[in-house]
VEXDREN-2710 file (C-alpha; in Angstrom, 1 decimal):
% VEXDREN-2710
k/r/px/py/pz
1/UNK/5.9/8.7/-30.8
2/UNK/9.5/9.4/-31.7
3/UNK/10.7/9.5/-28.4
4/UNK/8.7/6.7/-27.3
5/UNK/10.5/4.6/-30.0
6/UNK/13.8/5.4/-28.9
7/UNK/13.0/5.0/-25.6
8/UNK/12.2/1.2/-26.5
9/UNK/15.1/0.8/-29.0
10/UNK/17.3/2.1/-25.8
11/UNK/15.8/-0.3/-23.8
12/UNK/16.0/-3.2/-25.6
13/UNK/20.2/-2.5/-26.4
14/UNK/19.4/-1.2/-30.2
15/UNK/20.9/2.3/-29.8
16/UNK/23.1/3.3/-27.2
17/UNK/22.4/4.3/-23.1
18/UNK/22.3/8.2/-22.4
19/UNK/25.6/9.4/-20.1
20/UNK/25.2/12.2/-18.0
21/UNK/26.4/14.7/-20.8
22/UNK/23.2/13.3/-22.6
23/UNK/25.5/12.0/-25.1
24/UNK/26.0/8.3/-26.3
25/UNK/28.5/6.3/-23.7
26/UNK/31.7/5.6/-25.1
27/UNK/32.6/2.5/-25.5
28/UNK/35.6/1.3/-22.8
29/UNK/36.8/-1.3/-25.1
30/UNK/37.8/1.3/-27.7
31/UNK/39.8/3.7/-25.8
32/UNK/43.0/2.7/-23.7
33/UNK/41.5/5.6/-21.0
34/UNK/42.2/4.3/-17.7
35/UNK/39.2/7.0/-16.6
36/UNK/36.5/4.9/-15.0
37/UNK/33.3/4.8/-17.3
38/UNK/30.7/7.7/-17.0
39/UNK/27.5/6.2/-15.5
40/UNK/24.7/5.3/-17.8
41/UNK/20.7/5.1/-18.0
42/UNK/18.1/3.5/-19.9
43/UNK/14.7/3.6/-19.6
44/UNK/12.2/0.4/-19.8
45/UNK/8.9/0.8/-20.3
46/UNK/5.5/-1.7/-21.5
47/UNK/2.7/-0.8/-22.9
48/UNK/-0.4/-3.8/-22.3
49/UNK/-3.5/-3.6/-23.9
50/UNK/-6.7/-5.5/-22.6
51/UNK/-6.1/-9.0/-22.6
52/UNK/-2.7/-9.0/-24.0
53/UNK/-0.1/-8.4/-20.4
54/UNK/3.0/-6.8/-21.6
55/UNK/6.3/-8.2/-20.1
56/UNK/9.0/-5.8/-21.4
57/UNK/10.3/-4.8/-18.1
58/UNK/10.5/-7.8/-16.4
59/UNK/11.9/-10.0/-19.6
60/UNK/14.8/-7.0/-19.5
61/UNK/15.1/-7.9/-16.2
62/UNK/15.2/-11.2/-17.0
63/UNK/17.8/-10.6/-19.7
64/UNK/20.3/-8.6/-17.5
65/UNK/20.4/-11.4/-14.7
66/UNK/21.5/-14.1/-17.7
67/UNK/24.0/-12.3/-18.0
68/UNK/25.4/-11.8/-14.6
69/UNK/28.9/-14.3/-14.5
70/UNK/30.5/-16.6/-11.6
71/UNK/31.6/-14.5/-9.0
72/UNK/28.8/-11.4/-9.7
73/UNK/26.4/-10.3/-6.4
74/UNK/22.9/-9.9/-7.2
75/UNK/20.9/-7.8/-4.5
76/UNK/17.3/-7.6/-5.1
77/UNK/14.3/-6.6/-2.9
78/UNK/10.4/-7.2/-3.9
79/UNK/7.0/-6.7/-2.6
80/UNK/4.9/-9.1/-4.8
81/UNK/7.1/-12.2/-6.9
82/UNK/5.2/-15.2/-8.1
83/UNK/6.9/-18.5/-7.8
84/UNK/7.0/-19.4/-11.4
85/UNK/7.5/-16.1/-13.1
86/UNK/10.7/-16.2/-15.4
87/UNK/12.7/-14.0/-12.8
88/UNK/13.1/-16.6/-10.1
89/UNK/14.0/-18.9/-12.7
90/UNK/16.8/-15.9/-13.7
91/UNK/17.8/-15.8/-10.4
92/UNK/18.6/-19.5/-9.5
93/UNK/20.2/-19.8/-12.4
94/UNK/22.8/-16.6/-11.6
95/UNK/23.1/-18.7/-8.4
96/UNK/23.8/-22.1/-10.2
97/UNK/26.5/-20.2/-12.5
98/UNK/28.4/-19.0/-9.4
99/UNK/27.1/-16.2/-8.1
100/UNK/25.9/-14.5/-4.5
101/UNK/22.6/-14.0/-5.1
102/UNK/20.6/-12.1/-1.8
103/UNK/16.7/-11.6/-1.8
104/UNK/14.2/-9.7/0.7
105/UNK/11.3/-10.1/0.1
106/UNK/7.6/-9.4/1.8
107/UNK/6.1/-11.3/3.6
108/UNK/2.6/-11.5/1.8
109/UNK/0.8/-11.6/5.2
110/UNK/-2.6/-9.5/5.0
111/UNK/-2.9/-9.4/1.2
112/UNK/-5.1/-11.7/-0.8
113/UNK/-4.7/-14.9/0.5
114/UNK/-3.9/-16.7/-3.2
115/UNK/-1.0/-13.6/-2.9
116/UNK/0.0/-14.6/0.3
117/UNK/0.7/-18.1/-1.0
118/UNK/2.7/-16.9/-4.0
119/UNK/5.1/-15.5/-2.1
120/UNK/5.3/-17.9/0.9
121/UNK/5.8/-20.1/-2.3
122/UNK/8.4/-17.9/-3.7
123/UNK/10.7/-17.8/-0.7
124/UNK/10.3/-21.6/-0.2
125/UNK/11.6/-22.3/-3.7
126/UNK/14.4/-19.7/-3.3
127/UNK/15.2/-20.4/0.5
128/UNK/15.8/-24.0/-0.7
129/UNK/18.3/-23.1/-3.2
130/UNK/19.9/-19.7/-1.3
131/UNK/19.6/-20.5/2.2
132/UNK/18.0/-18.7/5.0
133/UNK/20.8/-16.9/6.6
134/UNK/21.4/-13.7/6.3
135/UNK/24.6/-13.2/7.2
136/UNK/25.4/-16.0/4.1
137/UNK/27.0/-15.1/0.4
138/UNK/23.8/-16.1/-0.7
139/UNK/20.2/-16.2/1.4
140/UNK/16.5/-15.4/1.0
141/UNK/15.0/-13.4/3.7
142/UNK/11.1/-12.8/4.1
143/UNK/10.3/-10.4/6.5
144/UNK/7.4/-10.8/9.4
145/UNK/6.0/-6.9/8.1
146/UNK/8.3/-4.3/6.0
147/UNK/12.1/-4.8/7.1
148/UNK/13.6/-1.7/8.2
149/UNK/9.9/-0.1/9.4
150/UNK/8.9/-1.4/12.5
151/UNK/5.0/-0.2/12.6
152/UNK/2.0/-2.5/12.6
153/UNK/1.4/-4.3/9.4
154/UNK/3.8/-1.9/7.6
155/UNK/5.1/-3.5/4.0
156/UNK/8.7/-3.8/2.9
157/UNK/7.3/-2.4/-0.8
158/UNK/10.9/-2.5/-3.0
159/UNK/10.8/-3.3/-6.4
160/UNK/14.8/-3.1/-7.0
161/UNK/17.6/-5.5/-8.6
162/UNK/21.8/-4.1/-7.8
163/UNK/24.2/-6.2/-9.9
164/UNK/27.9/-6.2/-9.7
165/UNK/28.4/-6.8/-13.1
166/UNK/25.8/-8.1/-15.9
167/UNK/27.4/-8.9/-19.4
168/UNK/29.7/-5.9/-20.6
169/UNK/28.1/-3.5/-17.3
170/UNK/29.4/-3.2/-14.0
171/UNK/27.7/-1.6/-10.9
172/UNK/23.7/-2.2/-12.6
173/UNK/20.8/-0.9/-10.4
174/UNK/17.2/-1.7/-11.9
175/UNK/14.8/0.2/-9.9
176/UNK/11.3/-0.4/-11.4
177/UNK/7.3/0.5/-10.2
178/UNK/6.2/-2.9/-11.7
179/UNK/5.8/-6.3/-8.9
180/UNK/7.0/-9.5/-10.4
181/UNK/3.7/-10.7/-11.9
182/UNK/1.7/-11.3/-14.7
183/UNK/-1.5/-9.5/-13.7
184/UNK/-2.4/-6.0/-13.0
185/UNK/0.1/-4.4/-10.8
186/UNK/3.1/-5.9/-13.0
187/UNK/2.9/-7.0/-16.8
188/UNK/-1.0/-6.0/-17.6
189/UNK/-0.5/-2.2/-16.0
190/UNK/1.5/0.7/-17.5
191/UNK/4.5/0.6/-15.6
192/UNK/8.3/2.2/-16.1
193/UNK/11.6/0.9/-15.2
194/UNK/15.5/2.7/-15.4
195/UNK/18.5/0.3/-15.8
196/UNK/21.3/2.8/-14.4
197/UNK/25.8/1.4/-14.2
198/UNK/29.0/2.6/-14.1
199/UNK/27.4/4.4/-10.9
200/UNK/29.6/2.5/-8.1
201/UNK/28.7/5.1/-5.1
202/UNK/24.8/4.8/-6.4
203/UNK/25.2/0.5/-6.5
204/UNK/27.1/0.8/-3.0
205/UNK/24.3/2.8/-1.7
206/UNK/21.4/0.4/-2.5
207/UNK/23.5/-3.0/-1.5
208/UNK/24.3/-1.1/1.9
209/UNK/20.1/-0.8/1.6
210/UNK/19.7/-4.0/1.2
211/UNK/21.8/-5.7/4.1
212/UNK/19.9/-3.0/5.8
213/UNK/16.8/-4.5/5.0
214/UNK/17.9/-8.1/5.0
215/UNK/19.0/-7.9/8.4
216/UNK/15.5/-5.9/9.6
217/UNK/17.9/-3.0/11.3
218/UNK/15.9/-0.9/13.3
219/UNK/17.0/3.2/13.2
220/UNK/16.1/6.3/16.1
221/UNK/12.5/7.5/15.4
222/UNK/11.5/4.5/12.6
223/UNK/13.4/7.9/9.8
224/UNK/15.2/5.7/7.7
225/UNK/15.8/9.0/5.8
226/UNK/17.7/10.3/8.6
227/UNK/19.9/7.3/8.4
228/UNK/20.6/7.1/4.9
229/UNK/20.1/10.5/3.7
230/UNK/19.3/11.4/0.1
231/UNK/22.8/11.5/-1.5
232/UNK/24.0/12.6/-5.0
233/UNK/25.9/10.3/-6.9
234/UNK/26.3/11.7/-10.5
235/UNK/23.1/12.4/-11.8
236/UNK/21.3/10.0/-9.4
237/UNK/19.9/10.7/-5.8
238/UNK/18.7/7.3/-4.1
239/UNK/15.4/8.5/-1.3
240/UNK/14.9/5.9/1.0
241/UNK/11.7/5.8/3.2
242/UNK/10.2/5.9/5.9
243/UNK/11.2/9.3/6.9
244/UNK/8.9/10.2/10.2
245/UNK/10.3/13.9/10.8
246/UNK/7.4/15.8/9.9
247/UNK/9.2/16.7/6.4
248/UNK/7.4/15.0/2.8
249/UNK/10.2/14.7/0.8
250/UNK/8.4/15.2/-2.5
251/UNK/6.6/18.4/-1.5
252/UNK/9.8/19.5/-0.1
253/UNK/11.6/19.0/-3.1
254/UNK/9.4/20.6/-5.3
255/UNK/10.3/23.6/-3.4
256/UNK/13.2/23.4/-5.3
257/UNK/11.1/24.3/-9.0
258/UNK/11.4/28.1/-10.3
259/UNK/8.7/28.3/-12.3
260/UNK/10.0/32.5/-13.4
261/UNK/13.6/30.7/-14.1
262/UNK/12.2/29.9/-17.2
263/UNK/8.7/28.1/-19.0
264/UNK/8.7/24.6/-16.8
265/UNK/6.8/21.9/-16.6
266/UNK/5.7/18.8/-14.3
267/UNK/4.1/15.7/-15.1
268/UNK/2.8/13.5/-12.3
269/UNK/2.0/10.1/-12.8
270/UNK/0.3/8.8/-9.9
271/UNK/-1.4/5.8/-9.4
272/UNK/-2.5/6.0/-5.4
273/UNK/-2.5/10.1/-4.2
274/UNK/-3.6/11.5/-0.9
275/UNK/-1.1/13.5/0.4
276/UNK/-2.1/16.8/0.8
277/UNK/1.6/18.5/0.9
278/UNK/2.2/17.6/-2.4
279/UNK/-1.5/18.6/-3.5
280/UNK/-0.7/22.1/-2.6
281/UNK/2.5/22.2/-3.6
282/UNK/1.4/21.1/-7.4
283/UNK/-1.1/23.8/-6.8
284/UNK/1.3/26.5/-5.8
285/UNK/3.6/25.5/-9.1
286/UNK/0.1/25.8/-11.3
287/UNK/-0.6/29.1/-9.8
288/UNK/3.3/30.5/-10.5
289/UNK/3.2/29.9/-14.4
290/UNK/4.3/26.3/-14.1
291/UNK/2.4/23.6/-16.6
292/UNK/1.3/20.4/-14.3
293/UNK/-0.3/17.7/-15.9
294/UNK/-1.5/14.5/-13.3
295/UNK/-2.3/11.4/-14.3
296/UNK/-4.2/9.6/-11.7
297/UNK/-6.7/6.6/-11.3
298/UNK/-10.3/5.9/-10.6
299/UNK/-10.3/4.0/-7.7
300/UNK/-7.0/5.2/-6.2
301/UNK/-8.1/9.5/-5.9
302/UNK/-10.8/11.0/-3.9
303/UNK/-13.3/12.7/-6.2
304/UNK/-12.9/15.6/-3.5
305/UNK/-9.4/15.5/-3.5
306/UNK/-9.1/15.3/-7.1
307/UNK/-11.4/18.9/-7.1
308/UNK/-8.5/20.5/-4.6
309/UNK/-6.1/20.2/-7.7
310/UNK/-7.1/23.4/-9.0
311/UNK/-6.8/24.8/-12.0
312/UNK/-4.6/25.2/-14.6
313/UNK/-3.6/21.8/-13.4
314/UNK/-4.8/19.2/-16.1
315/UNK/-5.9/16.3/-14.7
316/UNK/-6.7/12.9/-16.6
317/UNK/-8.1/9.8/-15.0
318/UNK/-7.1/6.4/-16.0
319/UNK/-8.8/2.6/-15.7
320/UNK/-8.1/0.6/-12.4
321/UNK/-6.0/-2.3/-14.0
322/UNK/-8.5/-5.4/-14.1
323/UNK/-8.8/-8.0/-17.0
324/UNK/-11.0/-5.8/-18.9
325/UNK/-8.9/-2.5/-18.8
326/UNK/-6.0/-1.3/-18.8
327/UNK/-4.5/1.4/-16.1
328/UNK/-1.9/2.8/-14.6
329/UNK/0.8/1.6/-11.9
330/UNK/3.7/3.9/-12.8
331/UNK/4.9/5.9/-10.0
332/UNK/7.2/9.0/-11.5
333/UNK/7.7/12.5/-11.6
334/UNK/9.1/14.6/-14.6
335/UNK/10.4/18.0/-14.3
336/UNK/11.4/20.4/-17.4
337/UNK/12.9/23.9/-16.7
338/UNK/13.4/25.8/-13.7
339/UNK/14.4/23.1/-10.9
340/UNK/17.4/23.5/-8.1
341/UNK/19.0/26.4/-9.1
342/UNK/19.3/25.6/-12.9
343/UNK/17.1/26.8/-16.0
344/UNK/17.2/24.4/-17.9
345/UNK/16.9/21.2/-15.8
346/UNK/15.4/17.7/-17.3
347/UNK/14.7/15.5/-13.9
348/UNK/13.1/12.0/-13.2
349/UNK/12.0/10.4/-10.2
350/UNK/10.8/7.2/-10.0
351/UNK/10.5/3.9/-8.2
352/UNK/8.0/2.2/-5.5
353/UNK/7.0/4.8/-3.6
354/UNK/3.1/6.6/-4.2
355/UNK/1.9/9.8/-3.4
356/UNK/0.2/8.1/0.0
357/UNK/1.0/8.7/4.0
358/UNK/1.8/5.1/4.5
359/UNK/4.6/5.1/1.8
360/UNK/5.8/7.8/3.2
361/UNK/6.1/7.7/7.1
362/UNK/5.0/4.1/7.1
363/UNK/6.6/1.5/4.3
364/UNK/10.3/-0.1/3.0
365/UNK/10.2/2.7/0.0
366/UNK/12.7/3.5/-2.8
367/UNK/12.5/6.4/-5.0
368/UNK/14.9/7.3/-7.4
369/UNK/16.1/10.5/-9.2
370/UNK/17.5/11.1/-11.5
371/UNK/18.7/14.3/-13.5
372/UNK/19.3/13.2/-17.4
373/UNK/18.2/15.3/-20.5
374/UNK/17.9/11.7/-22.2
375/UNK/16.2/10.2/-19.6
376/UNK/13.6/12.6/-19.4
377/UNK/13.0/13.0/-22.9
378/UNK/12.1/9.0/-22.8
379/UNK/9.7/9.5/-19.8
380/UNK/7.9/12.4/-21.1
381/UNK/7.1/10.3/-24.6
382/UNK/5.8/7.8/-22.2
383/UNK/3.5/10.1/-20.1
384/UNK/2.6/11.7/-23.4
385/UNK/1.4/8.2/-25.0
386/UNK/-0.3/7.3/-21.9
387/UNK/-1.9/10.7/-21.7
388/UNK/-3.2/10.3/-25.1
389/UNK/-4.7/7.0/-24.7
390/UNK/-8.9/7.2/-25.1
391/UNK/-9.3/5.2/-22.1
392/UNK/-8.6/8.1/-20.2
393/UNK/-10.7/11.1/-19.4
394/UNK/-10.3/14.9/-18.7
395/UNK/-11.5/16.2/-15.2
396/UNK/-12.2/14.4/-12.6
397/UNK/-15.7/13.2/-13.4
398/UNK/-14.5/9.5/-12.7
399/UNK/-12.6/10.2/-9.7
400/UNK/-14.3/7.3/-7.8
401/UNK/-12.0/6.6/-4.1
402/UNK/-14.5/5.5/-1.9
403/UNK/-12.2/6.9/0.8
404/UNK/-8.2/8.0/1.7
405/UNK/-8.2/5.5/4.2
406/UNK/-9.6/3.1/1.8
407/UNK/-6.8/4.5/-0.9
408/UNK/-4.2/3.7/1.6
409/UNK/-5.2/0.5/2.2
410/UNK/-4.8/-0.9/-1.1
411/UNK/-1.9/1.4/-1.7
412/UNK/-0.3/-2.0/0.6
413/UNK/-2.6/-4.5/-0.7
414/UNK/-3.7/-4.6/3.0
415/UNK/-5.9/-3.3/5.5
416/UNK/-3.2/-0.9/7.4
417/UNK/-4.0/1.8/10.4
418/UNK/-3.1/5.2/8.7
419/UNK/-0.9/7.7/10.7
420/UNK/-3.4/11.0/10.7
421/UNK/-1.9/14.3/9.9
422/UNK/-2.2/17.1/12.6
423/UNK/-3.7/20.2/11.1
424/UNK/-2.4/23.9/10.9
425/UNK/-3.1/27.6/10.0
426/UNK/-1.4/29.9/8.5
427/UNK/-2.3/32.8/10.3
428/UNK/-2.6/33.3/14.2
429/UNK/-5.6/34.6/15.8
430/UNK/-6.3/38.6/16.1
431/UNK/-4.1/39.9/19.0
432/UNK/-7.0/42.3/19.9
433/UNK/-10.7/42.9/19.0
434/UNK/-11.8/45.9/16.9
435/UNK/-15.8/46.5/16.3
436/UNK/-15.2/44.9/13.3
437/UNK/-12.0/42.3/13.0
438/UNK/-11.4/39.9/10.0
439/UNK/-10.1/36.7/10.5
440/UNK/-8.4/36.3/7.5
441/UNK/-8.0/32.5/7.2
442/UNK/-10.9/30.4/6.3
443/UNK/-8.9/26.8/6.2
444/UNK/-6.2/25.0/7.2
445/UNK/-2.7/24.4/5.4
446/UNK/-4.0/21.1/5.0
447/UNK/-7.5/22.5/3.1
448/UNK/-10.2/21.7/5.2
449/UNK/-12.5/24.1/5.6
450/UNK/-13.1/26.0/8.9
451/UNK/-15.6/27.3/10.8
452/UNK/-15.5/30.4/13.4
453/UNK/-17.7/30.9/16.1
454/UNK/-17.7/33.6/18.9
455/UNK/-19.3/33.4/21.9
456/UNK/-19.4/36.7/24.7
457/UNK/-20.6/37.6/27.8
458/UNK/-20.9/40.9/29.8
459/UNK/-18.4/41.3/31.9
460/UNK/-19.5/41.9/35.7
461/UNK/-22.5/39.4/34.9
462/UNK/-23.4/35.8/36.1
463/UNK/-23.8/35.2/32.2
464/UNK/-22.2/32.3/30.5
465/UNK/-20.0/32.5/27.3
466/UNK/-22.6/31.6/24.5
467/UNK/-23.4/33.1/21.1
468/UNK/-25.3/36.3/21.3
469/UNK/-26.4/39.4/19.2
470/UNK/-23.6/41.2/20.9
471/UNK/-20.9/39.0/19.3
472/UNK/-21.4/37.7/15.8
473/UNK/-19.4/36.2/13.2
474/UNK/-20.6/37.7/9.8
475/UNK/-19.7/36.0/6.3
476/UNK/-18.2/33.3/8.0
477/UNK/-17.1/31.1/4.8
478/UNK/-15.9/33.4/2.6
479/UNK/-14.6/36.6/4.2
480/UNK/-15.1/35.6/8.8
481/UNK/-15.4/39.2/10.5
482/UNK/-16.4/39.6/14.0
483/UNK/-18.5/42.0/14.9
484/UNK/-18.8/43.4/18.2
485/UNK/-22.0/45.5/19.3
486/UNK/-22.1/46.2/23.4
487/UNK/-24.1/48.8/24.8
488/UNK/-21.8/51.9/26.0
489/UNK/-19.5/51.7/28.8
490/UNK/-20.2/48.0/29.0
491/UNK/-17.1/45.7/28.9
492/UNK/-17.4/42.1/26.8
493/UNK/-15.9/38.9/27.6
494/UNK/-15.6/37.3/24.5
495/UNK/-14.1/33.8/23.1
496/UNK/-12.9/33.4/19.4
497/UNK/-13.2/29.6/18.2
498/UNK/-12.6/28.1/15.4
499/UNK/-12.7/24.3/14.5
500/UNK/-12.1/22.3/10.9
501/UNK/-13.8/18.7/10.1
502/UNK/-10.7/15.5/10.6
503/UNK/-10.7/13.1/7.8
504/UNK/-9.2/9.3/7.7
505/UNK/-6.0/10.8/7.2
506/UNK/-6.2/14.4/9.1
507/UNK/-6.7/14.7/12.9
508/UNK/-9.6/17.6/13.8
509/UNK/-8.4/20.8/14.6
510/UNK/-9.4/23.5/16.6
511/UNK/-8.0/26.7/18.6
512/UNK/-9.8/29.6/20.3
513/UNK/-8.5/32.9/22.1
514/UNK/-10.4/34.8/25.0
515/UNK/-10.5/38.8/24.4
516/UNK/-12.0/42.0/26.6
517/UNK/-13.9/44.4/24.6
518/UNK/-14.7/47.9/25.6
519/UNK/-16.5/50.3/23.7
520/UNK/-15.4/53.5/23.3
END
């Protein structure tokens, strides 16, 4: 609870933001250094319970836009706003004092219809006051589907607020995993938010985002990330999505954790999870010594998904958000130990973007890392209070997504065609056939199980290739051997095949090789 309690008294300006040294800022006003300011973070976080919405990250929200003076830019880019909630009110008013103020937001179009309206609602009220152009000092923009991502019914999903200056700070990016709301996904949902300045190249890089967005650019191949690359700035790397290379940047990433550099630890909060890439990799980090704890939610994981996280992975499941429970909508990662070359690393990534396909290769995404001893400290206490909370419960008993396609669907709050994964194998085929060959693999990279048939003929025969007593696969789901018994002298024709189940998300998969056997 200590941590947790500093992480609020951070938050709400009682003690001091963390620098990158992980000590206390100095203060610029009481040194006559002409050194520029080292860049500073501080974490938000609320904690709701049933009934009783908690608006802490908004309301700082709220807070820093008051006090953003005459002449300031304000950049910000959401996926759900209601018209009436406190920060459009914040961000007229930073208009009415002077100054630019641009927003891009979503367009609504496929969610709920009552959502749809909001935000048709919210874009009237700030298009009337901001204008419509975006090539302005000020404008509102609502995009026809996500901005930058030019596939069908794709969302623009950003939850992000760049300031110029705001009171005493200068170069202010809030990236949060909350929408602008009252209700589940926003106030009544655990949610986390970092208030990061004195970071010019990190504000630079998401205003250049934002024009980006706000003027729907359209980039080779739909790969944002090839565009605007993951870039260190101090201790913050901005990942903007869709990337459509083949590469998931997460699992790739966590390529980068040594779990023998010393003891290291991963916490995963994720509130929608099907990609398989990340699964494994989580797996892979278990297996290697590393301690990985996920936090995941009913209706967002796959009971048979949840199952692939294998143990010593400890999984807990949390509530769908609803007016009768409280859950998660937190999207972060938290990484203690062996990461990137150093032993003693303390990393956290956060933002919009959820362990699904569509957030990845599909939607306007931003995720946020950041590599702060201070930082991390604060989100740990938060995963550990959430962790602890009775609502949740050990295993995956109550992991209850009807489907991944289903997941990724309300992922985007909208029915949305998923992008299916091709499958692979690790290991080719046998070059040549012994009387007894193992097959070695029994699933693909992806985990889906397969299956291995062989079919033969003799050769010099009008005989067709089917499965005969001559050819058989033996122990075909745990240890797939072919066995080959032809009479002496006689030559087989035989075909290897072997074939795995698709999914919603995963494309079938199948190969086969053709072999001559002779006995000798």
């Amino acid at each position: 609870m200590t941590a947790i309690l500093v992480a609020m008294l951070m938050a709400v300006g009682v003690l001091p933001a963390v620098a990158d040294n992980g000590e206390p800022a100095p203060d610029p006003s009481a040194s006559p250094s002409i050194d520029p300011p080292v860049p500073t973070v501080y974490p938000v976080f609320n904690y709701p319970q049933v009934g009783l919405p908690d608006p802490t990250i908004n309301n700082e929200l709220v807070r820093l836009l008051d006090q953003v003076p005459a002449g300031a830019q304000v950049d910000a880019a959401f996926f759900v706003i209601q018209p009436n909630y406190p920060v459009v009110d914040a961000l007229l008013n930073a208009h009415g004092r002077g100054a630019a103020v641009r927003v891009v937001l979503d367009s609504g179009d496929g969610q709920a219809a009552s959502t749809n309206q909001a935000m048709d609602e919210t874009f009237e009220r700030l298009a009337l006051a901001l204008g419509r152009d975006p090539a302005g000092t000020s404008f509102a923009v609502q995009c026809p589907r996500a901005c930058i991502s030019k596939e069908p019914d794709s969302i623009n999903h950003n939850k992000f607020v760049a300031m110029s200056q705001s009171g005493s700070m200068s170069d202010v990016v809030f990236q949060s995993t909350a929408n602008i709301r009252s209700d589940g996904s926003g106030d009544a949902a655990w949610n986390a938010a970092t208030v990061t300045s004195a970071n010019p190249d990190l504000y630079a890089s998401y205003t250049g985002y934002l024009r980006d967005l706000s003027v729907q650019l359209t980039v080779p191949d739909n790969d944002y990330n090839a565009y605007r690359p993951p870039t260190r700035y101090g201790f913050s790397t901005p990942y903007y999505f869709p990337r459509t290379d083949g590469t998931d940047s997460v699992s790739a990433t966590l390529m980068s954790v040594d779990c023998s550099l010393a003891p290291t630890r991963v916490d995963v909060m994720a509130s929608f999870f099907t990609r398989p890439k990340v699964r494994n990799r989580l797996n892979d980090m278990a297996a290697a010594g590393c301690g990985v704890r996920v936090i995941a939610r009913t209706d967002t994981i796959t009971r048979e998904f949840c199952d692939s996280l294998q143990a010593p992975i400890d999984v807990k499941i949390a509530d769908k958000p609803s007016a009768s429970k409280v859950g998660i909508h937190g999207k972060y990662l938290t990484i203690s130990g062996g990461f990137d070359g150093s032993a003693d690393a303390r990393v956290v990534w956060m933002g919009s973007h959820n362990l699904t396909r569509n957030a990845l290769v599909r939607n306007d995404e931003t995720f946020l890392l950041a590599d702060n001893a201070g930082l991390h400290a604060a989100f740990t206490g938060n995963f550990d209070v959430i962790w602890n909370n009775p609502s949740l419960t050990s295993g995956c008993g109550r992991a209850g997504g009807v489907s991944e396609e289903e997941i990724e669907e309300e992922a985007n709050t909208e029915v949305t065609p998923l992008i299916k994964e091709k499958q692979s194998v690790k290991r080719k085929l046998p070059a040549s056939l012994k009387k007894r060959t193992a097959l070695k693999s029994t699933q693909t990279r992806e985990g889906q199980r397969l299956s291995s048939v062989a079919t033969c003929r003799v050769k010099g025969t009008n005989q067709k290739l089917k499965k005969r007593p001559l050819c058989q696969v033996k122990k075909p789901k745990k240890d797939p051997t072919v066995v080959l018994s032809p009479k002496k002298k006689q030559k087989l024709k035989v075909r290897i095949l072997q074939k795995a189940d698709g999914s919603a998300t995963l494309l079938p998969f199948s190969r086969d090789k053709n072999y001559t056997y002779r006995k000798r």
